[in-house]
C-alpha positions in Angstrom: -11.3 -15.2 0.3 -10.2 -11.7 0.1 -7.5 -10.5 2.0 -6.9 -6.6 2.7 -3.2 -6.1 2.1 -1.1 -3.4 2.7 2.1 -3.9 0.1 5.2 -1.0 1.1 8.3 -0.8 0.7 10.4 1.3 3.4 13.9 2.0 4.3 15.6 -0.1 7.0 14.5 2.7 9.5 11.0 2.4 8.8 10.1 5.1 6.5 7.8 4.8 2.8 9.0 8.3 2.0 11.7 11.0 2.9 11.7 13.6 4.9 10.3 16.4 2.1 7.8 13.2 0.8 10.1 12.0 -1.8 10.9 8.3 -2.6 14.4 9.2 -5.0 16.3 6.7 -2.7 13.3 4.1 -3.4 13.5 4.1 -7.2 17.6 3.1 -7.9 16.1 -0.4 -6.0 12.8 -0.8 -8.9 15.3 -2.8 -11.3 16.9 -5.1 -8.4 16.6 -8.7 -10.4 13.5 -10.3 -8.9 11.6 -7.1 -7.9 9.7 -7.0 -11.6 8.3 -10.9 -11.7 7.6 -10.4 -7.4 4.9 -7.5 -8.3 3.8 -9.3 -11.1 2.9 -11.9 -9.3 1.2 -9.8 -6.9 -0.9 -7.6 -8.9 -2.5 -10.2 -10.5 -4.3 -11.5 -7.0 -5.4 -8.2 -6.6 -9.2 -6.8 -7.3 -9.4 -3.4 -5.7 -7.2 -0.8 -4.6 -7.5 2.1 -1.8 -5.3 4.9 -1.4 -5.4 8.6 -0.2 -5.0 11.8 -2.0 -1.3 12.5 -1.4 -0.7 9.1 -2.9 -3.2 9.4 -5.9 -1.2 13.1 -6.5 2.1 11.3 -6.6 1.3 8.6 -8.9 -0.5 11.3 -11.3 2.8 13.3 -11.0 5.0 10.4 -11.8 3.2 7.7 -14.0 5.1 7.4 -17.0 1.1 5.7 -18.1 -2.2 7.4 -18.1 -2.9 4.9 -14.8 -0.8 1.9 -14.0 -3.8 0.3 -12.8 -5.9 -0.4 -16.0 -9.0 -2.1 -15.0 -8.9 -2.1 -11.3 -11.6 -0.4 -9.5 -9.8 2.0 -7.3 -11.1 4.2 -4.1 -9.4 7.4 -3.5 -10.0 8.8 0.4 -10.4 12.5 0.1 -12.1 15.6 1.4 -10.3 17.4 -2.0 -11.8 17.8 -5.6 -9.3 15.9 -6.8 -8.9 15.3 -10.9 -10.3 12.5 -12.7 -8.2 9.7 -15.6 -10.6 9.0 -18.3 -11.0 5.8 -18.9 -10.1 4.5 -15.3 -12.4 3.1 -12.3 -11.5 5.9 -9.5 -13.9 6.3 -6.9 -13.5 9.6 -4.8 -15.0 9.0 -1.4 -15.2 10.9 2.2 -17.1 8.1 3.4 -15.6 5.9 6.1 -13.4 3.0 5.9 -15.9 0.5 7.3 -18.3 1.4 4.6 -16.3 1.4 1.8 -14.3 -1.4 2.7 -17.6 -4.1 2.4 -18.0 -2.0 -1.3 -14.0 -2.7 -2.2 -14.1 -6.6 -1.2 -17.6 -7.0 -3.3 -15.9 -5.2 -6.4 -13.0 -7.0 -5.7 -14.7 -10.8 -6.5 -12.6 -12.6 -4.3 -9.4 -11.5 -5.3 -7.4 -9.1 -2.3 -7.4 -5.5 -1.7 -4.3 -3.3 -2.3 -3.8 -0.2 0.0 -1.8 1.9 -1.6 1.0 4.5 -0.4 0.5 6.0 3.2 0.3 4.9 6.8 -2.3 7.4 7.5 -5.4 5.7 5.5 -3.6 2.3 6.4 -3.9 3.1 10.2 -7.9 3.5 9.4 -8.1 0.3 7.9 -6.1 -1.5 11.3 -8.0 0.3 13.4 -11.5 -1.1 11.9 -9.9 -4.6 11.7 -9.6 -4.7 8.4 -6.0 -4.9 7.4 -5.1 -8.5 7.1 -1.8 -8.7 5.6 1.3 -6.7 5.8 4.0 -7.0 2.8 6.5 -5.0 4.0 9.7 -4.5 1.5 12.8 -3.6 3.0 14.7 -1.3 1.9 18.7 -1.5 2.6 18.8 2.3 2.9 19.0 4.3 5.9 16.6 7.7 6.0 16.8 9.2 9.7 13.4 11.0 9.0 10.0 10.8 7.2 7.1 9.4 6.7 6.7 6.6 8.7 5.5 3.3 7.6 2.5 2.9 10.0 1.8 6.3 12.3 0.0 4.2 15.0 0.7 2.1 17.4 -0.4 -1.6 17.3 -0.4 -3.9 20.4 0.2 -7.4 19.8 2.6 -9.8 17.9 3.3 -10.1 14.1 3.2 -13.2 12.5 5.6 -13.7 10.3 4.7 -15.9 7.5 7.6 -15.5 4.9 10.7 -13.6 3.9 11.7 -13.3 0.2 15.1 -12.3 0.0 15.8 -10.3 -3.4 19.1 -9.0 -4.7 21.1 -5.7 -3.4 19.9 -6.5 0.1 16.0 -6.0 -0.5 13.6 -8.2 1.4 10.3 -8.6 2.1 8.9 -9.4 5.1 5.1 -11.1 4.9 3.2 -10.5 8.1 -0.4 -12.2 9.1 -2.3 -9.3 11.7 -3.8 -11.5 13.7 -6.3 -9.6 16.7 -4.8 -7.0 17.0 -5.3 -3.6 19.1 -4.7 -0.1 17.6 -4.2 2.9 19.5 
């Protein structure tokens, strides 16, 4: 069955990015042992991907590939022209999460669904329902400002169903979203 994931990493304080956007204090962390096989792992369960235009900007700004994610159909939320990758499955929508979502889990065949990068899109996806699955990675780093991880506020209990403890004080913390309420 596909499962709509969002997979983060954020600082102890509960930020994905600094204060001016930035994730420098993020990447010293991408080499921690474990980290590499973990993501491998996790990529390959995954069918479709969804992610907003500041996050589609970033990764064009800093992928040291064309796209790092060859052969996966991927949905970028935007009301921007935005550029195309040759060669890679981006679908530029303004449509609504709903819709899009019962697109993403066909397209998808039965693997899960990745959003990618901010709360903001995220928060859409929780509000509709849709967000199953929260891999939060923890960040032993302390940011005082930023993006937060999840700019709404959801009403009901977590379940925690795992912790993965990785080296230099990373975790990651694997929640189910059971019914939940989004304000």
């Amino acid at each position: 069955m596909t499962r709509t994931q969002y997979y983060v990493a954020a600082s102890i304080d509960g930020y994905i990015a600094d204060a001016n956007g930035r994730l420098d204090w993020l990447f010293p962390f991408d080499n921690a042992k474990g980290v590499a096989e973990h993501y491998k792992a996790f990529i390959s369960n995954v069918g479709a991907l969804a992610m907003g235009a500041a996050t589609y900007e970033f990764i064009l700004e800093h992928s040291r590939e064309s796209w790092p994610y060859a052969g996966l159909p991927t949905w970028v939320f935007t009301h921007r022209t935005l550029p195309a990758i040759a060669g890679a499955d981006i679908r530029f929508t303004t449509e609504d999460v709903g819709t899009v979502h019962e697109q993403m889990v066909r397209a998808a065949g039965g693997k899960n669904i990745w959003l990618v990068g901010g709360g903001n899109l995220v928060a859409q996806f929780a509000r509709r329902g849709l967000l199953n699955e929260l891999l939060l990675g923890v960040i032993p780093v302390v940011l005082g400002s930023g993006v937060p991880l999840l700019p709404t506020t959801l009403t009901g209990t977590l379940e925690l169903k795992d912790v993965t403890r990785f080296d230099r004080g990373m975790l990651e913390l694997r929640y189910e979203l059971p019914s939940m309420t989004v304000e």
